[in-house]
Every structure is written in structure tokens, then in C-alpha cells.
C-alpha atoms as one frame of an Amber mdcrd trajectory, in Angstrom:
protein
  -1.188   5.631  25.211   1.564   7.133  26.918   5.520   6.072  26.472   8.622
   7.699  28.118   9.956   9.004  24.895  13.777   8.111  23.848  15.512   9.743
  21.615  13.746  10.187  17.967  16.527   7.992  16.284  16.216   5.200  18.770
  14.389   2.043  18.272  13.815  -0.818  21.062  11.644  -3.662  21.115   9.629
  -4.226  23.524   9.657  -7.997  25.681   6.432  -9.160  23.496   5.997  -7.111
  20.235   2.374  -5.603  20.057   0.511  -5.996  16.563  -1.713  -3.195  17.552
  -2.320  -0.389  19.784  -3.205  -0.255  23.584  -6.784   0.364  24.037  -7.550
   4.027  24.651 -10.307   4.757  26.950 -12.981   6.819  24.692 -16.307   8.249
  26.201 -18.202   5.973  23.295 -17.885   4.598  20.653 -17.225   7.496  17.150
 -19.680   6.098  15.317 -22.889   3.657  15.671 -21.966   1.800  12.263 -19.656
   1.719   9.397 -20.341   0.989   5.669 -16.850  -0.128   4.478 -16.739   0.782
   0.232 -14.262  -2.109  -0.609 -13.640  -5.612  -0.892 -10.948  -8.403  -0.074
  -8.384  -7.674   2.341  -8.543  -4.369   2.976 -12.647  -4.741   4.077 -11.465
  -7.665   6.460  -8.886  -5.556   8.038 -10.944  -2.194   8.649 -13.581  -4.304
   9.900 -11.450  -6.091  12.278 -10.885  -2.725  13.968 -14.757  -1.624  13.728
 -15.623  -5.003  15.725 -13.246  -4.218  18.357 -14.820  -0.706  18.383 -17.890
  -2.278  18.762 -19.048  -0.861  15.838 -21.450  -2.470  13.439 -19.773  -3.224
  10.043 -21.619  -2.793   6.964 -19.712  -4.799   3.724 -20.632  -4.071  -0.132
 -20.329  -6.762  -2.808 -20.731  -7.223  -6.281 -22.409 -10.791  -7.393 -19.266
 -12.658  -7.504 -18.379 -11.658  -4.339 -21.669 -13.076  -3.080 -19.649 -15.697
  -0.627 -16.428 -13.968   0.091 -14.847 -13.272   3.614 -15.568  -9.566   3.683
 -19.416 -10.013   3.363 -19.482 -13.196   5.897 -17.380 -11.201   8.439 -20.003
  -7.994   8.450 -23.074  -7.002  10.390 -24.938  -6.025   7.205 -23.871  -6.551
   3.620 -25.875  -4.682   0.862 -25.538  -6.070  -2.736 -23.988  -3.585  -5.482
 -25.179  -3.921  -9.009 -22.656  -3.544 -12.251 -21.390  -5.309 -15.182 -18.070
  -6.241 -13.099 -16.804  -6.378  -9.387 -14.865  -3.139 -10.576 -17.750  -0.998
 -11.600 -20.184  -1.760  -8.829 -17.406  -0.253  -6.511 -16.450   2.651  -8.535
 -19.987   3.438  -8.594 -20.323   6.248  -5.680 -24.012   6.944  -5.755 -24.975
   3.656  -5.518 -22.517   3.073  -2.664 -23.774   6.353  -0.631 -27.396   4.703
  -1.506 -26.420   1.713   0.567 -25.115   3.715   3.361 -28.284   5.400   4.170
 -30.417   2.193   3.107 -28.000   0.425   5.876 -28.078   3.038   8.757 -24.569
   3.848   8.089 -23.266   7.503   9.274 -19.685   7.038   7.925 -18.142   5.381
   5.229 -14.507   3.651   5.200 -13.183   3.818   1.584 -10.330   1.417   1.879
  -7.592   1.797  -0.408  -8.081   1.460  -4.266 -11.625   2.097  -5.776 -12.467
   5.376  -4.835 -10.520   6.104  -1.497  -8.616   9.035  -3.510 -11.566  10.475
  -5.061 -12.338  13.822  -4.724 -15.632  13.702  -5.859 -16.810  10.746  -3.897
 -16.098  12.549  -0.890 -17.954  15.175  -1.539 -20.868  12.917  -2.182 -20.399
  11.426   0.767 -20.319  14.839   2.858 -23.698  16.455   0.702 -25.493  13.080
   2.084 -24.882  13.732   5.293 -22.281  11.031   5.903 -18.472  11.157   7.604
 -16.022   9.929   4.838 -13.375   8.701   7.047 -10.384  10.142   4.953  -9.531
  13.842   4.031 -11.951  16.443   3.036 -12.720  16.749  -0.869 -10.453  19.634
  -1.174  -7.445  18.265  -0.189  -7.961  15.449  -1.935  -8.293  17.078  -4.973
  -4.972  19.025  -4.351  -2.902  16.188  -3.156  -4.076  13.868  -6.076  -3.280
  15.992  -8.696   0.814  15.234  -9.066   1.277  18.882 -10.144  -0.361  21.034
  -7.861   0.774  18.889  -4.773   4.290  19.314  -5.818   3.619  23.219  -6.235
   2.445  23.358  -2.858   5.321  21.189  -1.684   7.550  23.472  -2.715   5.531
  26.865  -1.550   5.762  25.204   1.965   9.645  24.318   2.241   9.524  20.776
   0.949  11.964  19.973  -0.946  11.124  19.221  -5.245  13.085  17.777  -8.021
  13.653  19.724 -10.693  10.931  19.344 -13.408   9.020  20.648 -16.479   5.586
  21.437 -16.313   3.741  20.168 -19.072   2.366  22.982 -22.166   0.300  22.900
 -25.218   3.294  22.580 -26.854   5.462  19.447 -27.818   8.083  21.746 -29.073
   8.929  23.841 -25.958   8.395  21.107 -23.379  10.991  19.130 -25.377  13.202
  22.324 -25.194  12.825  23.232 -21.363  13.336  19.242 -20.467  16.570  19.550
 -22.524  17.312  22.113 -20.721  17.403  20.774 -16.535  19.237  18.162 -18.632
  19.094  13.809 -18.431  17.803  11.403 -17.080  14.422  12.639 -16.975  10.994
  10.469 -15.205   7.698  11.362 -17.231   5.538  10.976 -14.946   0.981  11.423
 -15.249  -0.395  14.126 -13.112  -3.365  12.253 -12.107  -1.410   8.929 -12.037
  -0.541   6.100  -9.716   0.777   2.445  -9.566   3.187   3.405 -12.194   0.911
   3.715 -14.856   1.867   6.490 -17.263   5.503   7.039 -16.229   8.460   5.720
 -18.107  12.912   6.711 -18.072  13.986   8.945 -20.220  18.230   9.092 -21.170
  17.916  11.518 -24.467  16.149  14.229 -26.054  15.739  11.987 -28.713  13.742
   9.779 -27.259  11.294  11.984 -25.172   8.881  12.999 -27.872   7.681   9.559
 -28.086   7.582   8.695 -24.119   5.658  11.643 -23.670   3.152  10.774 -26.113
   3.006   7.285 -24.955   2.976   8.803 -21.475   0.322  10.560 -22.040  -1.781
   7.933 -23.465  -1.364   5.582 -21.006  -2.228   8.113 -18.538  -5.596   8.822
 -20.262  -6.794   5.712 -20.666  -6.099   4.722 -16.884  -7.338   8.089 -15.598
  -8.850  10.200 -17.871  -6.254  12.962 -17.665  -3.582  12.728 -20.406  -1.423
  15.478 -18.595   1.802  14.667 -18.262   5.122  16.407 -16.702   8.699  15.642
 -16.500  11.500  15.849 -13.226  15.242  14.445 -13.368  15.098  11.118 -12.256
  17.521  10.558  -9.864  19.568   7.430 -10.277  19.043   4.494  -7.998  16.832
   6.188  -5.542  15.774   5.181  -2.275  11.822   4.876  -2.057  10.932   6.438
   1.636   7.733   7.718   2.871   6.391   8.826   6.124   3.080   7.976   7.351
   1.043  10.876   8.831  -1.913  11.863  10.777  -3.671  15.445  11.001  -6.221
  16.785  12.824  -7.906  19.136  10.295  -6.536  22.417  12.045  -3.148  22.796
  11.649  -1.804  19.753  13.563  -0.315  16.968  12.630   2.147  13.938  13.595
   4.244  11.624  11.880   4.487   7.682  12.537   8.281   7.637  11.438   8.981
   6.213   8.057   8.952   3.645   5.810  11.290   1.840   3.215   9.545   0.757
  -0.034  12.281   0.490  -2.178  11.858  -2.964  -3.587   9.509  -2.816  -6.620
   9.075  -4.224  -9.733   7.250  -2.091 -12.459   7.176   0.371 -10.467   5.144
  -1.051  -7.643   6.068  -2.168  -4.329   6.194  -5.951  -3.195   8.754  -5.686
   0.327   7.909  -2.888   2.722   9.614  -2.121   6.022   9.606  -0.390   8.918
  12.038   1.729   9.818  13.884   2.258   6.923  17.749   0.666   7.033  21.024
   2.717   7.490  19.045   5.948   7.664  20.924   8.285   9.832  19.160   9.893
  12.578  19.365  13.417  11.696  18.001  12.665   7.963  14.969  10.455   9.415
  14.364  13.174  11.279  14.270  16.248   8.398  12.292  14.033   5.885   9.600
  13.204   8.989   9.719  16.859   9.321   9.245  17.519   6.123   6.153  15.110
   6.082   4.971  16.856   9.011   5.339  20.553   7.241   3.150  19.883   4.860
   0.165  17.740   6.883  -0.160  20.809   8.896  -0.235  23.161   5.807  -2.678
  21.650   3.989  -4.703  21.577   7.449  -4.634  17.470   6.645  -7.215  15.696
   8.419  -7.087  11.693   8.778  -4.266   9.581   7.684  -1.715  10.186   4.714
   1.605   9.078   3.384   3.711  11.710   1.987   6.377  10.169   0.065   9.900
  10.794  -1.388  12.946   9.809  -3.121  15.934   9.815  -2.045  18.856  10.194
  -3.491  23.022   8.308  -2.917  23.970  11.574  -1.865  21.158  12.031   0.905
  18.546  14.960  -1.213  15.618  13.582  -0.893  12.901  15.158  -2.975   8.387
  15.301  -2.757   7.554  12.321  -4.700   3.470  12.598  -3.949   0.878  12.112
  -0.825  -1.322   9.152  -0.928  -4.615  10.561   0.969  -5.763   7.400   2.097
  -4.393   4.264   4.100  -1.326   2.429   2.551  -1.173  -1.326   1.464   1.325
  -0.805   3.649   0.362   0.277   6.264   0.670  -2.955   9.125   4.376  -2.566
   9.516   4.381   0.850  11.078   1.684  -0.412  13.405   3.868  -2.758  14.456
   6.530  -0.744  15.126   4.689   1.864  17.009   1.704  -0.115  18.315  -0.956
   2.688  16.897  -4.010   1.134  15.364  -3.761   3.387  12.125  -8.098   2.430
  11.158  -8.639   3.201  14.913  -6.960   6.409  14.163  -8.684   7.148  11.606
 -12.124   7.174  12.924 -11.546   8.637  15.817  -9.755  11.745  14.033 -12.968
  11.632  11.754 -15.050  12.036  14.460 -13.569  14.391  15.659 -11.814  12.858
  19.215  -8.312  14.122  17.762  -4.425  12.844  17.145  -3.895   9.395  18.774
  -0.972  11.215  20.928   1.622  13.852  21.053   4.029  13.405  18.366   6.478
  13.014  21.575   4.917  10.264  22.797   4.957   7.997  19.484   7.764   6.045
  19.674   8.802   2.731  17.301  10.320  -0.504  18.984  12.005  -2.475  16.590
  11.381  -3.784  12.883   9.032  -4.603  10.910   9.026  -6.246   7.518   5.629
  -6.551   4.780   5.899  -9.108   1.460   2.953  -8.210  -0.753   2.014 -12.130
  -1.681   1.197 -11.656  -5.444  -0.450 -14.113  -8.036   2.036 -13.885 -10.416
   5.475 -15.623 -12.247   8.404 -13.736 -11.252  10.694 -15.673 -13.046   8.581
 -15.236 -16.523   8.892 -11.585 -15.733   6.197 -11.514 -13.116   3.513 -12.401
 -15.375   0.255 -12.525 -13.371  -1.054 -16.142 -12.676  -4.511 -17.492 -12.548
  -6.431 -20.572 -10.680  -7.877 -21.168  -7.483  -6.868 -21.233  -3.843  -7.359
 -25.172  -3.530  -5.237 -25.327  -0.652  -4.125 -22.375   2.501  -1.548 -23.236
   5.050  -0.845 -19.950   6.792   2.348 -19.257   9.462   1.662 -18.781  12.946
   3.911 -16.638  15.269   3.664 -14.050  17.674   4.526 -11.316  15.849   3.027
 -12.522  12.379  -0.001 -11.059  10.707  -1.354 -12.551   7.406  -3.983  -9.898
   6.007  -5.691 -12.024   3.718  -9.598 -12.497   2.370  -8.761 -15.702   1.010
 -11.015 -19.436   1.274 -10.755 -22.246  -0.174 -11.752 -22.657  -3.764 -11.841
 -18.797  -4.093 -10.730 -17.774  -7.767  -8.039 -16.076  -8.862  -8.479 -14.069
 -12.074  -5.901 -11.708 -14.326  -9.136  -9.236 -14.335  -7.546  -7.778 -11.061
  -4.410  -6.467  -9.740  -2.424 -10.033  -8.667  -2.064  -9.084  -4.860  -3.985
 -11.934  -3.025  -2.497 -11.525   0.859   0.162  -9.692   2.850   2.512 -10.826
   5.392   3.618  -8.541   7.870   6.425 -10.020  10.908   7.932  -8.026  13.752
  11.201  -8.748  15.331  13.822  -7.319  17.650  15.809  -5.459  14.912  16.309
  -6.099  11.277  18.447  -9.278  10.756  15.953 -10.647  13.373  13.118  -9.793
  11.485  14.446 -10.523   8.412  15.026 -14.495   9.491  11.815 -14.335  10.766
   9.986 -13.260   7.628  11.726 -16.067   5.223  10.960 -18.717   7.864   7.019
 -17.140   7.946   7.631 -17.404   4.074   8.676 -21.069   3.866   5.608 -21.834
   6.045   3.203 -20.102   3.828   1.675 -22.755   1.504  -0.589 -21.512  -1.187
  -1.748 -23.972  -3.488  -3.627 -23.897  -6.595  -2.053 -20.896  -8.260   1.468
 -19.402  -8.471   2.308 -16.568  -6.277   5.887 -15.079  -5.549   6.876 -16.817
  -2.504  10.030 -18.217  -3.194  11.068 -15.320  -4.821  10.096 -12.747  -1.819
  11.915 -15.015   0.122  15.042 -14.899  -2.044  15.030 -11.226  -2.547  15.198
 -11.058   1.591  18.291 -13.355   1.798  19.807 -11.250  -0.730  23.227 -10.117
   0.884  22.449  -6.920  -0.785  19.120  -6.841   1.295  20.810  -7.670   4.279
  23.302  -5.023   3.811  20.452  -2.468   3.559  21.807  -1.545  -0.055  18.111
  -1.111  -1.601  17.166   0.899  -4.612  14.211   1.158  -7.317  16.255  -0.628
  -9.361  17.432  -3.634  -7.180  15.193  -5.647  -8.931  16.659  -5.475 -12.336
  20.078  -5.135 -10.963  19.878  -7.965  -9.077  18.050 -10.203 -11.511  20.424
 -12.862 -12.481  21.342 -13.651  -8.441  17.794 -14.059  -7.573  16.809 -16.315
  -9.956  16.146 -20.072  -8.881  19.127 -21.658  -7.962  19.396 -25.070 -10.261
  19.097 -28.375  -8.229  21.698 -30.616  -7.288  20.544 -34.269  -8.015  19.616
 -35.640  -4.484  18.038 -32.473  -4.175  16.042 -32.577  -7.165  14.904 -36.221
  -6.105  13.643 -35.021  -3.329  11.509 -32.341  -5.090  10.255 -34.777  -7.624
   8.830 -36.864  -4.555   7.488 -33.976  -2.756   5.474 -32.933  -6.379   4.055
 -35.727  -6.949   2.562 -35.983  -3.441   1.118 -32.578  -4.020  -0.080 -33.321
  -7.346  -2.259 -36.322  -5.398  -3.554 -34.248  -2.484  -4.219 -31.412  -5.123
  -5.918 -34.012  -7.361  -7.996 -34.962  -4.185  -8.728 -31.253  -3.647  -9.895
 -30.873  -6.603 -12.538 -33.411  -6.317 -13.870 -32.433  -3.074 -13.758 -27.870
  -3.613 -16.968 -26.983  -5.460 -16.356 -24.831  -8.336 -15.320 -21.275  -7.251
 -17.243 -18.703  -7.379 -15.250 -15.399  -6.174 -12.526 -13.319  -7.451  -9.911
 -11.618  -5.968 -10.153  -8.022  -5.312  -8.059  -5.273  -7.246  -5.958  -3.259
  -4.411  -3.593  -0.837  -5.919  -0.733   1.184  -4.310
């Protein structure tokens, strides 16, 4: 795919936004067939992209995912045995099992599970197979929070200030004193903000660290835990990335995943707002830097924060695919999973970093199973009803069917929507219309409230934050009914509580549950 390349800070749409990349013409295809170690969404998507290969697809599943989307939608699908859907796909040797029992030569880890696992990779390798991420190596070095921020900084990228964590309670309380408050404690093996809490005063960081440090054990087996200042009201902005395995690598532009709650990300876009051009350009840089020092093969996310006075610092890489991940294919029209087994196989960078350019925005609301106005307490039932928006630039990444269960067993992510536009208001009046279309019924989900968040004048101003959230609380709640209005939505209710009760009656019990995806 070739582009006349403008200049790096501009962005244009093109007539008719493209939801994926140009076909490339390849001698054949990378790989004869594909065993795909996930579930849900994620297994849909990559499989999508294996089909189009012309690929054959090869789907796991647990017992409960007997009937789901993921196995329907594959060439093959080879049963995993464990107590729950969880441990049958954290199991690795049963999963490299299936991929030689199947005819598989590569695996596609997904995201979640064991996509950042060092030692699953190397499994993969000593069988023979391609594991269609980064070698074991790097894997190991990126996913430990520590060491990838040491080699961060050996390479020019820029670090917060931190304390490195000791045998001793005593002089890691005394050195964090030291580089002074507010102060993150953060897990060195962690993720999805488990293990991390704010810290405002020395008295108080005895006990986060401890509870830090438990937290972080029990969710990854590594109770190591550091401190860095935490830098107030930061900007959440990483870059996507792609490396060859010898030294070169590109960058996709960036993205803006400032709006979280807990820590985790529900609205992603693509680019990120009122960035100037010449500090887009030294954090993709930066991203860059260290792909091609760590010889980075396949695709990555190196992330940051950044600060109100423009530092941005090396937050962590994610060496695998992000949730993510759809709106900077929008914007740029690169397949990222068709990159990713091509560079696997060895057929190289989709193009010249000069030749990837992004036409306008692009906008992702992670569609969760959950109460955001009973502080986003996840929700359970069943997806009795699906009514999903239709547009030309609109992608709903879902593994959804009727009657599927949803369970609190998981992470609460059930579907993504992803919606291009022309530039950002555009796109942003685009994604709440999408929004208002979207009709999920059976369980509660965050629809409204994504939708509220994005008419936010705050949002539309592009003043985001890891805190906007919280700081915004009060304006996004629910705005109370005025009485002809509130007629109106008694009517509507109880004609949904009829068709639901019809629903009900006619959907046989349901049988799956929905997959746990984490960021």
C-alpha cells in the first residue's frame, strides 16, 4: 500500500473511510492454518482476518463455550478441558497439544490469557510452532514493569522519577520521601490496574505498599512492587508499533486512552486531540526508539503519560494486540492481525514508516456489563435481545447471540464499537448516534453513560485526563426527567418489559459465558 505522504501532523479523510487495509499482493498465503488461543471477541476478529487470508482457522473452547460464535465461525475447533473457561485457556500445554493435534503451524494468542506470557511462547517455539507475537525474551523484558522502564531509560526514553522496590520497608519509605508526593505504587508484573493505588503522604505509604503488594501477588504471583511520582491529571497516550525483529520498526501514530475508570480504559481514540504536531511526533519517536532497540518483532503498544506541561514519561509496552486496537486501523487503513502474521512469517513491515499515513478520526466505546451509576458495578443476565448500528464507517466487534450469558466470573466487556468520521466533532456525533442505536437487552451495560461522557463539553473540548471520570462525576450522571418525558419512558418500559417477557419464553436457557479480555 502506497500513499503520497503529507506532512506527519496532518490528517485527511479520505471520500469513503476504509475499515481495513488495501489488499497487498503476497506470493502465498504465511501460513496454511491458524490455531487462535482465545475466546469471544477477540477469536472472531483474528479469524475474520485469517478467512480473508485464506487461512484455515482453528478455535479452542472450554465446555461452556461449546455453542459460542468463535467455535461456529472456525475451520476446526478442538475442545479444552479445565475446571473453568479461565483455566482451560491459561493452560499452555494443552493448548500447544491442540495445535499439533489440529495441523496448526502458528498460534494467535489474542489479547488476555496468555498473549503476554513469556513462557508460553517459548512453548510454543520448542514445539515447533510460530507464536505470532514477540519472541520469549522480549516478552519477558517488556512485561516485567521494572526492567522495561530500565531499558527505557538506557535507550533515551524518557522515565518518571521512581523508587525501586528493596527488602526493606524502612528505606523504600525513606527514598520515596525523598523524590517527594504524590507518588503511584505501581506491581512490576501488573496490569489492568490491579496492584497500583495514589499515594499523597509518607504516612500513608507503608500501608499502600503492603496492600500493593498483596494485591499484586494474588493476581500475578509477583508481590514486587515500586513507586514513581504520579503526575497529576495525566494524559493517557500510547503509540502502536510494529518491528521486524532486526532493528526496524514503525509506528501507527498514537492513541488517546485517557478516559478510564479504575484504572481501565472504556473510550479510545484515534489520533489523540489538541496534540501538537511536534510532540506527536517526539513521543512516536520515542515509541519507535525503543521497538528498534529491543529488536521488537510483531505488534506492540508502548505507552505513556503525559503530563499539563507536555513531559511525557514510559508508562509500559503491551507485547501483544490492544483492545484497542480497531481505531488506528481505521485511521490508517493497516490491517494490524494481517500485520502481524505476515511480520511472523517473516514477509516484513506492512510499509515504510513514510508511507503510513492517518485520514481522519476514529473513536472506540468498550460496551461493558456493568452499572455506572452504582459505581460501575458489573451486571449479570443474558443477551435476550441484539439490535446492532449499521453505518459505513461502524464496526461492532462483538461474539455475542442471543440467549448467551453474562456472568460476574469475567471481566464485564461484552462488545466494542469502533466509528470513523471526517474529524473529531464528526466522529464524535457519529459515535453517540451509533450509541443510541445500539440496543442490548437482557443485562445492563454502559451505554447511556458512554454516550454521555462523549457529549461532555469537556470531551468535546479535548480536555481529557485519568481523572475525568471522577472529576466529572456529578455532570454525567442521569439527567432527572421532566414529566412528559418520563411518560413517555414509562410507555416505552413497559413495551419492553412485554417483548422481553416474550423473549424470554421463546430463548432456551443459555448456555455460554462471556469471555474475560483484559487491557
Amino acid at each position: 500500500m502506497s500513499h503520497s505522504a503529507p506532512p506527519r501532523d496532518a490528517f485527511r479523510v479520505d471520500a469513503a473511510p476504509r475499515a481495513q487495509s488495501e489488499p497487498r499482493a503476497i506470493a502465498a498465503a504465511p501460513f496454511r492454518r491458524v490455531l487462535i488461543a482465545n475466546r469471544g471477541e477477540i477469536a472472531v476478529r483474528v479469524q475474520r482476518t485469517l478467512r480473508e487470508m485464506g487461512i484455515g482457522t482453528v478455535a479452542v473452547f472450554h465446555r461452556v463455550d461449546a455453542d459460542a460464535p468463535h467455535v461456529a465461525g472456525a475451520d476446526q475447533a478442538v475442545e479444552l478441558i479445565g475446571d473453568t473457561a479461565v483455566a482451560a485457556h491459561l493452560d499452555g500445554a494443552q493448548i500447544v497439544a491442540a495445535a499439533l493435534a489440529s495441523g496448526a503451524d502458528a498460534i494467535h494468542p489474542g489479547y488476555g490469557f496468555l498473549s503476554e506470557n513469556a513462557g508460553f511462547a517459548r512453548q510454543v517455539a520448542e514445539a515447533g510452532l510460530i507464536f505470532i507475537g514477540p519472541d520469549a525474551d522480549t516478552i519477558a523484558l517488556m512485561g516485567d514493569k521494572i526492567s522495561a522502564r530500565q531499558f527505557a531509560e538506557a535507550h533515551g526514553v524518557p522515565v518518571a522519577p521512581s523508587v525501586m522496590p528493596t527488602g526493606d520497608l524502612d528505606a523504600f519509605a525513606a527514598e520515596a520521601a525523598r523524590i517527594g508526593f504524590p507518588l503511584l505504587i505501581k506491581a512490576a508484573a501488573g496490569g489492568g490496574g490491579k496492584g497500583m493505588s495514589i499515594v499523597r503522604e509518607a504516612g500513608a505509604l507503608r500501608e499502600a505498599a503492603r496492600i500493593a503488594a498483596s494485591e499484586a501477588q494474588r493476581y500475578f504471583g509477583d508481590g514486587r512492587v515500586y513507586a514513581e511520582v504520579y503526575v497529576e491529571r495525566p494524559r493517557h497516550i500510547e503509540v502502536q508499533v510494529l518491528g521486524d525483529g532486526a532493528g526496524g520498526a514503525v509506528h501507527l501514530f498514537e492513541r488517546e486512552c485517557s478516559v478510564q475508570r479504575r484504572f481501565q480504559k472504556i473510550i479510545e481514540e484515534a489520533p489523540a486531540a489538541r496534540l501538537p504536531a511536534a510532540l506527536r511526533d517526539e513521543i512516536c519517536a520515542a515509541a519507535v526508539r525503543l521497538a528498534a532497540a529491543a529488536r521488537y518483532k510483531n505488534a506492540g503498544t508502548v505507552e505513556f503519560i503525559l503530563g499539563a506541561d507536555s513531559r511525557f514519561f514510559f508508562l509500559e509496552m503491551n507485547t501483544r494486540l490492544q483492545v484497542e486496537h480497531p481505531v488506528t486501523e481505521m485511521i490508517t487503513g493497516i490491517d494490524l492481525v494481517r500485520a502481524q502474521l505476515e511480520i511472523a512469517a517473516g514477509q516484513g513491515l506492512p510499509a515504510p514508516q513514510d508511507e503510513i499515513v492517518a485520514r481522519g478520526h476514529a473513536i472506540e466505546c468498550r460496551i461493558c456489563a456493568e452499572a455506572p451509576d452504582r459505581g460501575f458495578l458489573p451486571a449479570t443476565g443474558a443477551v435476550r435481545h441484539l439490535g446492532v448500528p449499521q453505518g459505513p464507517a461502524i464496526r461492532f466487534e462483538n461474539a455475542l447471540r442471543q440467549g448467551q450469558k453474562v456472568t460476574a466470573d469475567f471481566d464485564p466487556m461484552l462488545a466494542k464499537l469502533v466509528v470513523a468520521g471526517a474529524d473529531r466533532g464528526d466522529t464524535i456525533d457519529r459515535t453517540i448516534a451509533a450509541l443510541k442505536e445500539l440496543a442490548i437487552l437482557g443485562v445492563e451495560t454502559n451505554v447511556d453513560y458512554l454516550a454521555r461522557v462523549l457529549d461532555h463539553p469537556a470531551f468535546r473540548a479535548g480536555d481529557l485526563h485519568t481523572a475525568f471520570v471522577s472529576e466529572h462525576a456529578d455532570s454525567l450522571a442521569p439527567r432527572p426527567l421532566d414529566a412528559a418525558a418520563r411518560d413517555r419512558a414509562l410507555i416505552v418500559a413497559a413495551l419492553g418489559q412485554r417483548i422481553f417477557r416474550t423473549l424470554v419464553t421463546e430463548v432456551p436457557e443459555p448456555q455460554a459465558s462471556i469471555g474475560a479480555w483484559r487491557n
